[in-house]
Residue, then its C-alpha position, 0 to 999 in steps of 0.5 A: x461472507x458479507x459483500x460489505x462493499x455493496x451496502x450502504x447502511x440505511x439510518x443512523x450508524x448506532x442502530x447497525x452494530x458492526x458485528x453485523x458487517x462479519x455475520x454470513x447473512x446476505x446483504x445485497x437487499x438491503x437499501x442503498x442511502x445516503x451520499x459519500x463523502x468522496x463521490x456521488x450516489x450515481x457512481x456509487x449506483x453505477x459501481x454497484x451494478x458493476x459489481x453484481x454483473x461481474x459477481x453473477x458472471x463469475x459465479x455462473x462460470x466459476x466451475x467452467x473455465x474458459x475455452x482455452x482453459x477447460x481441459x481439466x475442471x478445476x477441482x481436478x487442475x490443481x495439485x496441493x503442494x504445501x502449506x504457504x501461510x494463513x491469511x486473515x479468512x483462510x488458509x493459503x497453499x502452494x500448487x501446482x496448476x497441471x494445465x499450465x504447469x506452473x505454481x499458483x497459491x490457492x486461498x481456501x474460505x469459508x463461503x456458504x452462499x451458493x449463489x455468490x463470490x467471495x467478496x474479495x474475488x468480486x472486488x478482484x474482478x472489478x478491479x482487474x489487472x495491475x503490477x502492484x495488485x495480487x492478480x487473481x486466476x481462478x475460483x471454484x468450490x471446494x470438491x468435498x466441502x460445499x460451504x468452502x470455496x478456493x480461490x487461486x492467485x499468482x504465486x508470488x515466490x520471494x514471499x511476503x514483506x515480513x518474511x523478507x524483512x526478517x530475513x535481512x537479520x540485523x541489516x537494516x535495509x538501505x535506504x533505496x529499498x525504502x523508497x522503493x517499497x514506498x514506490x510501489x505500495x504507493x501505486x497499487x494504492x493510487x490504483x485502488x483508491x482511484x477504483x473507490x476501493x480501500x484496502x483495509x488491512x495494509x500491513x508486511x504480510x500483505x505485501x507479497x514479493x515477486x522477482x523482476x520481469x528478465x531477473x537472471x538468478x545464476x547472473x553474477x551481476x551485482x547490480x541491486x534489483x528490488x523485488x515487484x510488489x504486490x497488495x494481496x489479502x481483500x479479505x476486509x477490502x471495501x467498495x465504495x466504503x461509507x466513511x462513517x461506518x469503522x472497520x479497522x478493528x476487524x484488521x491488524x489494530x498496530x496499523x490503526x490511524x487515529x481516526x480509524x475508530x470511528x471513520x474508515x477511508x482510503x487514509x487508513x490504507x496511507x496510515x498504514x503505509x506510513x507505519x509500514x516504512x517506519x516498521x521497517x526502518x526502526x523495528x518497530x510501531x509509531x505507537x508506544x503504550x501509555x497504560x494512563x491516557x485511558x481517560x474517557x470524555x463524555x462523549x467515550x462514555x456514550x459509546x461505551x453504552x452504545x451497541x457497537x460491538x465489543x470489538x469496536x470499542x476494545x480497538x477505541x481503547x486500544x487508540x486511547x491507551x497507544x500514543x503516536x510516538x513516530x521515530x525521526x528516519x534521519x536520527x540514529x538510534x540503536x537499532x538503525x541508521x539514520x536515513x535522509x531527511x527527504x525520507x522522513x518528510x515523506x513518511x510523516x505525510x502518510x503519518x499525518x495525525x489529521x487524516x484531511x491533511x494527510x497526503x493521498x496515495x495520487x499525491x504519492x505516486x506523483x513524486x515517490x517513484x520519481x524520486x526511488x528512481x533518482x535515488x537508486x541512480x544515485x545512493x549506493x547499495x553495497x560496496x560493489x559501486x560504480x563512481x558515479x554514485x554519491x557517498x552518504x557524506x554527500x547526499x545525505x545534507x543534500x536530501x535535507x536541504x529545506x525546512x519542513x516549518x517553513x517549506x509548507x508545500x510538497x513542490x517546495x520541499x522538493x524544488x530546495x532538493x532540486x536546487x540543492x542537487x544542481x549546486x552541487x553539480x556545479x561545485x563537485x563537477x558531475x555532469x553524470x548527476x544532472x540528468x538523474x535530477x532533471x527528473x525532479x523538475x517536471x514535479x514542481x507546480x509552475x511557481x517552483x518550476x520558475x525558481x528551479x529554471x531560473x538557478x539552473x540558468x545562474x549556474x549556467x546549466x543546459x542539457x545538450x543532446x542528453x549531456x549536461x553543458x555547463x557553460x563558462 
């Protein structure tokens, strides 16, 4: 396997067809050129080294456990169990881990160099640890197939974001939900990008589902409690990836962003989050196919006759022929409900055509989890609610209180939310809900932040000792 985030690609982009990037020749000697649009040569020299220290060391160590993990070698440690799934570059079986006693999932690839790492267990290595990443525990060669290696993950036991979805049947998942997945996708992307590494094949079957930390499954408590998720399958993820060089076509097209053929960075993987939760809420793509706009310009033409891979421009003719067609989150339809109009804003910042204007996975991460935490204190999940949740009728106009023409910025949209929640403690009595919308202050830039302070001081709101005052 090809460690495609190791290498920048000396000379023009045409002279390198992208069938190279799959081909199972090494690549680490080829020379690292140019400079990256998102940072400069010396990080990306400095991940590099990085990254090959860490490679080597796994591949030294790969047979050998640590101390305190070398009772029993690894083709000997893991029991086959069943069959789990087939992800994008191997096969995926639940195990069980003797030494532990507890169930892995252990991913079995074609990997025929010896002397290396599965790119993605490399990758996996420089990132480490995070709540929302699939975390990696081991890898090893195959005990009969020396050109297969397996590599074992966590087992996450709820299963995949498609497997869940689908077992909702004709329910459409509540609007917390949304947010909630939103949230966490959302971070382990801010976690990713921050790390120069894009994903590259977001997609439902790559979300993998674990249940909370303390969840008590034989609890009779109604209280709603979202599953963790986790971002697995790096088996097209990229280090340092150089933007000019595509590789969406090697991924899931129906999660495509405009730009994907021809550009490839970390917006591909916010794209994709968008058509995750458009997926979910409606059923179906933010793409409808329109067989007549497969009109090449002269420029098409031109990259017809280059030596791209074929691939690469089927997945060009794929964007032509499938129009953007997203459908409005807050508008009922015949296969959902409608969700808040707050939802939506969100959505279409991640489904922003124009990838330089579309909002980054540390812009999510700014507002998202704090405003899924105010909505699940709020918005009510079934019908075994406490009172202090509002119903649709009230939050629903409240979550669409500004004007996505003219309330240009994310901290304005968000501050008319704001104001608009605390008139509405005001006028309805709840004290219960200032709190929860306080919350939403610390987003603001200062200019916003001076507006919100100066309402709350109109409608005579304090918070004493984690109580509202409202004065008279």
């Amino acid at each position: 396997m090809v460690f495609r985030e190791l290498v920048r690609f000396a000379g023009p982009k045409h002279q390198e067809s992208t069938s190279n990037l799959e081909s199972g020749t090494s690549q680490t000697t080829k020379s690292i050129t140019g400079e990256s649009k998102r940072s400069s040569e010396g990080r990306k020299l400095r991940s590099f080294k990085r990254f090959l220290s860490i490679s080597t060391r796994i591949c030294s160590d790969k047979d050998n456990d640590s101390p305190k993990e070398s009772k029993i070698p690894p083709d000997q440690r893991y029991e086959l169990l069943r069959y789990l799934g087939h992800e994008r570059n191997g096969t995926v079986n639940l195990s069980e881990d003797l030494q532990t006693k507890s169930l892995v999932a252990i991913k079995t690839v074609i990997h025929n160099d010896p002397d290396t790492v599965p790119a993605e267990v490399g990758i996996l290595q420089y990132l480490g640890q995070h709540a929302n990443i699939v975390q990696l525990l081991n890898c090893f060669e195959h005990p009969t197939r020396k050109d297969w290696t397996r590599i074992v993950f966590e087992h996450c036991e709820v299963g995949d974001l498609q497997e869940y979805s689908s077992k909702m049947g004709d329910t459409p998942p509540p609007e917390p939900f949304l947010w909630h997945i939103t949230s966490e996708i959302s971070r382990g992307l801010e976690f990713l990008h921050s790390n120069n590494v894009v994903h590259g094949d977001l997609k439902l079957s790559n979300i993998l589902l674990r249940h909370p930390p303390g969840l008590n499954l034989d609890s009779k408590s109604t209280e709603p409690r979202f599953p963790v998720l986790k971002i697995a399958d790096f088996g097209n993820a990229v280090l340092n990836a150089p933007g000019d060089i595509p590789q969406s076509h090697l991924s899931t097209w129906c999660y495509g962003a405009p730009e994907s053929g021809e550009y490839f960075g970390p917006e591909i993987d916010i794209w994709a989050l968008g058509c995750i939760v458009h997926r979910l809420a409606h059923r179906k793509f933010p793409r409808i196919l329109i067989p007549d706009m497969d009109q090449q310009t002269e420029d098409e033409a031109a990259y017809e006759d280059s030596d791209w891979s074929n691939d690469l421009k089927e997945y060009r003719a794929y964007l032509r022929t499938h129009a953007f067609a997203p459908t409005r989150l807050d508008q009922p339809t015949s296969h959902s409900m409608p969700r808040s109009k707050l939802l939506q804003y969100f959505m279409m910042r991640a489904l922003e055509p124009d990838y330089k204007k579309r909002i980054t996975a540390h812009r999510l991460c700014q507002y998202v989890p704090t405003i899924a935490e105010l909505i699940r204190n709020i918005v009510p999940v079934d019908k075994n609610r406490p009172v202090t949740y509002m119903s649709t009728k009230q939050y629903r106009p409240v979550l669409a209180s500004f004007d996505s023409n003219k309330d240009t910025t994310d901290s304005s949209v968000i501050r008319k939310v704001f104001c608009s929640f605390m008139k509405h403690v005001v006028t309805y009595k709840k004290e219960w809900l200032f709190l929860h919308v306080m919350q939403l202050l610390p987003l603001l830039d200062s200019a916003d932040e001076e507006i919100a302070t100066e309402l709350l001081k109109s409608l005579n709101l304090v918070a004493v000792d984690d109580r509202t005052g409202i004065r008279s």
